[in-house]
C-alpha positions in Angstrom: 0.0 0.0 0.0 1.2 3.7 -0.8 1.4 5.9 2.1 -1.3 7.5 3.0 -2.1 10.5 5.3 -4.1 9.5 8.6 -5.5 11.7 11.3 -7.0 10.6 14.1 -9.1 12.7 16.7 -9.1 11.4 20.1 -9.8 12.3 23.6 -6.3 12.0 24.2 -3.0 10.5 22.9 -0.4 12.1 25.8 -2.7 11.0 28.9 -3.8 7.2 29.7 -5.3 8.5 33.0 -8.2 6.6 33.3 -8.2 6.5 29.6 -7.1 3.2 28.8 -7.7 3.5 25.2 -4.8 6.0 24.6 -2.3 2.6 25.1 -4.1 0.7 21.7 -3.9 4.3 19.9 -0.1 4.8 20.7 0.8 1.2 19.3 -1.3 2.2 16.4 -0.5 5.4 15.7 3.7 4.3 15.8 2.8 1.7 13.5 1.3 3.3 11.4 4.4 6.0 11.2 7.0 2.9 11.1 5.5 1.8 7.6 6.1 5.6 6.3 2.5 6.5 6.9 2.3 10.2 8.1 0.0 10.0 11.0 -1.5 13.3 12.7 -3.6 12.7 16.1 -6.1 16.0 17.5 -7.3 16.0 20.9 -9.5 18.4 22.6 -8.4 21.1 24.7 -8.4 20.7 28.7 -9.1 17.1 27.6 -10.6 15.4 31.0 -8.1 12.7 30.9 -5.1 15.2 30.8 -6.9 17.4 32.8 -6.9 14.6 36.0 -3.5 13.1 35.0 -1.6 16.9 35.9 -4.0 17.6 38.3 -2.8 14.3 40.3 0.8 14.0 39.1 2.0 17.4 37.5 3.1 18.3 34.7 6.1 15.9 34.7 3.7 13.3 33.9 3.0 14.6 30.5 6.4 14.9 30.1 7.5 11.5 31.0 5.1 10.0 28.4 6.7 12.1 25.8 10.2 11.4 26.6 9.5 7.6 26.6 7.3 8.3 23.1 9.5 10.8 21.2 8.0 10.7 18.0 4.5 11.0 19.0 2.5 14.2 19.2 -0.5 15.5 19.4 -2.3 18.6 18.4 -4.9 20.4 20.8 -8.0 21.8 19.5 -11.1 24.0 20.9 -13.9 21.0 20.3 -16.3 24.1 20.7 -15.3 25.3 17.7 -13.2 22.8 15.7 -11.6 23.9 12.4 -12.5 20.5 10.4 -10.6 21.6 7.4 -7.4 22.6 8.9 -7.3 19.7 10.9 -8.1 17.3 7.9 -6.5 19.1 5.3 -4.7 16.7 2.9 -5.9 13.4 4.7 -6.8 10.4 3.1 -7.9 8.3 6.1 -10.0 9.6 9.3 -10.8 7.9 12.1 -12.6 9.3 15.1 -12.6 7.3 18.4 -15.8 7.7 20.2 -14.4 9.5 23.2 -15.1 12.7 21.3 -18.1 15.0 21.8 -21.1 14.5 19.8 -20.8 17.9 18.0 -16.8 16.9 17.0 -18.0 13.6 15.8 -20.9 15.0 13.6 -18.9 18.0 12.1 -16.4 16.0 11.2 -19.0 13.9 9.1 -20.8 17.3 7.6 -16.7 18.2 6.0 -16.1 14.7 5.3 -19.0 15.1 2.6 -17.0 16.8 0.7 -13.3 16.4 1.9 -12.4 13.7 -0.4 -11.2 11.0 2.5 -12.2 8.0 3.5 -13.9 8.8 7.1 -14.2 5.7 10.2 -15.7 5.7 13.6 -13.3 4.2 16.3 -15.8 2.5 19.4 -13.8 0.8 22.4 -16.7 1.0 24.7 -19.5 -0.7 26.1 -22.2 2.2 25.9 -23.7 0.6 22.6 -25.1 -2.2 24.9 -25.2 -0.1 28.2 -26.2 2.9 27.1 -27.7 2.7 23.7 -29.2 6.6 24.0 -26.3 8.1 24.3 -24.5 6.4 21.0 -27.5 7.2 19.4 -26.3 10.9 19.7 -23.8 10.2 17.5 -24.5 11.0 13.5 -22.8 8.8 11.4 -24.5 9.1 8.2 -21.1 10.4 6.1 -19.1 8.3 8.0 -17.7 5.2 5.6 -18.1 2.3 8.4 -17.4 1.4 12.0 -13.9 0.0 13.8 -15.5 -2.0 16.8 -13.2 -3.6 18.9 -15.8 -7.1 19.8 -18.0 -8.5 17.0 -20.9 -8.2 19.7 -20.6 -4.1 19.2 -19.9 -4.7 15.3 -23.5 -6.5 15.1 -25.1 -3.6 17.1 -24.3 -1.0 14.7 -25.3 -2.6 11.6 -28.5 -3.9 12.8 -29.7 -1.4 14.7 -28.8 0.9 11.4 -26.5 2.8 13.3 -23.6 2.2 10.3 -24.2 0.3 6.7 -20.8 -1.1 7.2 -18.6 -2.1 10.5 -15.8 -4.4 11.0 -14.5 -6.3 13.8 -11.0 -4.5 15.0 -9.8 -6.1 18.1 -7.4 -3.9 20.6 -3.7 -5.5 20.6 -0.7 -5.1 22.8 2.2 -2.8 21.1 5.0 -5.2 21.7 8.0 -2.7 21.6 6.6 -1.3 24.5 5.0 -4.7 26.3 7.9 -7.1 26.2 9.1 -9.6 29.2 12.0 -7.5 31.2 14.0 -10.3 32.6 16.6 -8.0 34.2 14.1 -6.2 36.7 14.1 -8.3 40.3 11.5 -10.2 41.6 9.5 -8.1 44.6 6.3 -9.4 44.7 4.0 -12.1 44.4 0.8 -10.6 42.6 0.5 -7.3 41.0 -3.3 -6.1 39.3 -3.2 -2.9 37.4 -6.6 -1.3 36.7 -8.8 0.8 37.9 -11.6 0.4 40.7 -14.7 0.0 38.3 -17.6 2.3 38.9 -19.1 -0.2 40.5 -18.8 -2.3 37.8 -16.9 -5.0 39.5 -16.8 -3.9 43.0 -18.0 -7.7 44.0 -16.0 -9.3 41.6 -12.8 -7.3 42.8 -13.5 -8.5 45.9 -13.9 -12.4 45.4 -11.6 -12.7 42.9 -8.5 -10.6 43.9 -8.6 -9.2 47.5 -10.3 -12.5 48.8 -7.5 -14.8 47.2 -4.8 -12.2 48.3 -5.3 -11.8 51.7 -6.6 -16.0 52.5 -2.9 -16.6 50.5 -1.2 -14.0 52.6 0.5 -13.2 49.3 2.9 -9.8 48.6 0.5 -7.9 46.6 0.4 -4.5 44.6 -2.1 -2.3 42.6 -2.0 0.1 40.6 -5.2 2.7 39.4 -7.3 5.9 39.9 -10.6 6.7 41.1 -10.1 4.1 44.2 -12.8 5.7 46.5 -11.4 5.6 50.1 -13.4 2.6 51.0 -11.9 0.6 48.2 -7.9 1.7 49.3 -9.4 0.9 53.1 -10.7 -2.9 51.4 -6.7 -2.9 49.8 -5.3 -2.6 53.0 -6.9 -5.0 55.0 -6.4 -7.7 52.5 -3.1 -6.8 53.1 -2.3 -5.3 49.2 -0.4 -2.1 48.7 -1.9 0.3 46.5 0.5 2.5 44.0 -2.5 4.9 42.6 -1.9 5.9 38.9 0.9 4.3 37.3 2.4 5.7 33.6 1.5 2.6 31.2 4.5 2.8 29.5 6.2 2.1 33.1 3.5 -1.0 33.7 6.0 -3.6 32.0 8.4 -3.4 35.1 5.7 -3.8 37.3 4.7 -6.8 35.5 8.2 -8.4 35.4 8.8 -7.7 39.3 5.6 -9.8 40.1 5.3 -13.7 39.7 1.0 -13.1 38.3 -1.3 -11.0 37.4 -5.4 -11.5 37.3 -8.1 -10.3 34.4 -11.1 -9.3 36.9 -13.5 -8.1 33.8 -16.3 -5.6 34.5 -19.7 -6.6 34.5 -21.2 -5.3 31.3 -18.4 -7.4 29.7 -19.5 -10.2 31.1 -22.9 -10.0 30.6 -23.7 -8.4 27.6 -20.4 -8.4 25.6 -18.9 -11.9 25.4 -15.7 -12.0 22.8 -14.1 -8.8 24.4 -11.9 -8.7 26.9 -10.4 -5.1 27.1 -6.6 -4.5 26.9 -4.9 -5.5 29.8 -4.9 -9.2 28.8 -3.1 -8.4 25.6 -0.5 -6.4 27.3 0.3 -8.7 30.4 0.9 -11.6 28.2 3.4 -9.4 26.1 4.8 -9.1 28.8 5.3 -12.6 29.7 3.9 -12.4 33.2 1.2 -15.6 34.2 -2.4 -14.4 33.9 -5.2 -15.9 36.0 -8.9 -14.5 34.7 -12.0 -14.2 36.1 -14.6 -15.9 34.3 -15.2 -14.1 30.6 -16.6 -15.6 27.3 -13.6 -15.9 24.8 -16.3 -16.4 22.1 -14.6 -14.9 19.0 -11.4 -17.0 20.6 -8.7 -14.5 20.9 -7.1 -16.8 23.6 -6.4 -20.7 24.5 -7.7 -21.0 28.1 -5.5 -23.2 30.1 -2.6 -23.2 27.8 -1.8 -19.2 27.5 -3.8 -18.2 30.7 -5.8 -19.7 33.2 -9.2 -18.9 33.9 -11.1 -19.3 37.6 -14.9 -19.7 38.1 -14.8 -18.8 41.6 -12.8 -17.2 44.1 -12.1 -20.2 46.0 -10.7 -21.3 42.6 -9.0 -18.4 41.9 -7.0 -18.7 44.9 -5.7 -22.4 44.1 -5.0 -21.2 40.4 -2.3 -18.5 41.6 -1.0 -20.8 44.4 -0.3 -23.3 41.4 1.3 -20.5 39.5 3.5 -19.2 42.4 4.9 -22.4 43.5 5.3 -24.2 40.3 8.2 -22.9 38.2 7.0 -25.4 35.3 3.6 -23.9 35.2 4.2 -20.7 35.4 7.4 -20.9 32.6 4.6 -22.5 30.1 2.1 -20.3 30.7 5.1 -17.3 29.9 6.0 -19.4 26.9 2.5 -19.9 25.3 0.8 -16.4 26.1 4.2 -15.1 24.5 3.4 -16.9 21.0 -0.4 -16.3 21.1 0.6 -12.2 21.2 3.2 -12.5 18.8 1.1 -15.2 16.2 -2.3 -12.6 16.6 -2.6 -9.5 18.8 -0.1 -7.0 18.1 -0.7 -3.6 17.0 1.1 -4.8 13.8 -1.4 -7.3 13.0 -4.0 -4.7 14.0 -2.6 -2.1 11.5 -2.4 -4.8 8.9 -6.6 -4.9 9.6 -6.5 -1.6 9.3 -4.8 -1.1 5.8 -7.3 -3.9 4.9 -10.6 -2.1 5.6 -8.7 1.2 3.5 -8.2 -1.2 0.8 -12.0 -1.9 0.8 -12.5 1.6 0.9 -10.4 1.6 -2.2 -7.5 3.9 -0.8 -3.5 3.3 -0.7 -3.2 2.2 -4.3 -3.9 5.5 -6.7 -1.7 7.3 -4.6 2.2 7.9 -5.0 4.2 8.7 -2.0 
């Protein structure tokens, strides 16, 4: 394919504070520019994600993620008054993640009309099954089809008439950043890295991590924001240390200082939205750590329960899985081994920008242009 010209409007590419999505549009977005594609992202203004993140950490934090992403900017925009045409100007692919106001999404549809470029909308949420109102907000009618990362949300889309076109795009681990460390020294047992839930997962958080945790008496450590006080009092007492907001980039060496990590899924995943798992499962086996989940439907089979990860129904069970993975060095060295291949063979953002530059090909770009 010729190189194209991509933009990409976001809620934010420089802050993952409670914004998990901006790990999946990093990996993407240095793909993309590693195959000579010239890649510009937007994100609002006084975004809310970046907002929190130097609010709670200072500016140094924004400034840490650039340093370990050098060639990876952003430009900020008033979404109150976006300038479409600047910010498109010469593009030939647009895609527009669905952490964007209403009014940026739709305006960017009214200029795509007659812009010339091929125009997708990005969803990595569960709103179309949780909160169908709200996505409903959303006019898509120039928009040339749908990126939905779960074939559940794909479905939605096309038959509630939402989109005439969507495609299945899965989120991916970006490998030259979530790669085993062997060099960094062994300090815990269990480390989970995610935020609280919103409720969400409250109960499940509490069977299947802090229950396990504190009956093992096991060195423990998590990372997150938005841990109300009573949640950071329920850490403590199952005896797990709590690290609040953690730069992603950095979460690799808190992976390889840990013998296992758990996948506690939140509800609406669960229920409604089998065939999805989020990210974290894609980066902690890039990162060669053992993963124990919590009970999710691998429907579109993305994963090999019991060979790359293992999976508990309960908490009782949860607990015997990561005793098995802590005290047995053949286990645990498999489990490494086989979540290591699935990554490499399937889910990195590599293979996710090789989707990508498939779905442009069906909307017939990359081969009239020169570079």
């Amino acid at each position: 394919m010729t190189p194209m010209k991509v933009v990409l409007f976001c809620h934010s590419l420089m802050s993952d504070w409670n914004h998990g999505n901006a790990h999946f549009l990093r990996g993407i977005t240095t793909e993309l520019m590693r195959r000579g594609h010239e890649v510009r992202v937007h994100e609002p203004m006084d975004g809310w994600s970046r907002v929190n993140l130097v609010a709670d950490q200072g500016r140094e934090a924004i400034e840490d993620v650039m340093r370990a992403f050098p060639a990876l900017r952003s430009t900020a925009y008033d979404p109150l008054e976006p300038d479409v045409p600047a910010l498109t100007e010469g593009a030939d692919l647009v895609l527009v993640h669905e952490w964007n106001a209403p009014s940026v999404v739709a305006a960017v549809g009214r200029h795509k009309a007659a812009g010339g470029y091929r125009l997708l909308f990005h969803d990595t949420h569960h709103r179309a099954v949780t909160a169908p109102r709200e996505m409903a907000r959303f006019d898509l009618r120039h928009y040339d089809g749908v990126l939905a990362f779960g074939a559940v949300i794909r479905d939605l889309y096309l038959t509630r008439g939402w989109a005439d076109r969507a495609w299945t795009w899965h989120e991916a681990a970006d490998v030259h950043v979530f790669r085993p460390l062997p060099d960094v020294p062994r300090r815990g047992d269990l480390v989970w890295v995610g935020n609280w839930g919103d409720g969400e997962r409250t109960a499940e958080l509490h069977e299947f991590l802090l229950g396990p945790v504190q009956r093992l008496g096991l060195v423990a450590q998590a990372y997150g924001v938005r841990y109300p006080q009573e949640a950071r009092n329920a850490l403590a007492g199952a005896g797990i240390r709590y690290g609040g907001w953690r730069a992603n980039h950095r979460v690799p060496a808190a992976f390889a200082a840990h013998g296992v990590t758990v996948h506690v899924p939140r509800r609406p995943y669960t229920e409604k939205l089998p065939g999805i798992p989020t990210i974290r499962p894609f980066e902690a086996l890039a990162c060669g750590i053992p993963l124990v989940s919590a009970p999710w439907d691998d429907c579109e089979g993305l994963f090999s329960p019991g060979l790359d990860h293992l999976v508990a129904a309960t908490g009782r069970e949860m607990e015997r899985r990561l005793d098995d993975v802590l005290h047995d060095a053949v286990l645990a060295q498999t489990l490494r081994d086989n979540g290591l291949r699935t990554i490499a063979a399937r889910h990195t953002c590599a293979h996710r920008v090789d989707e990508l530059l498939d779905v442009a090909g069906q909307l017939g770009l990359g081969q009239e242009r020169t570079a």
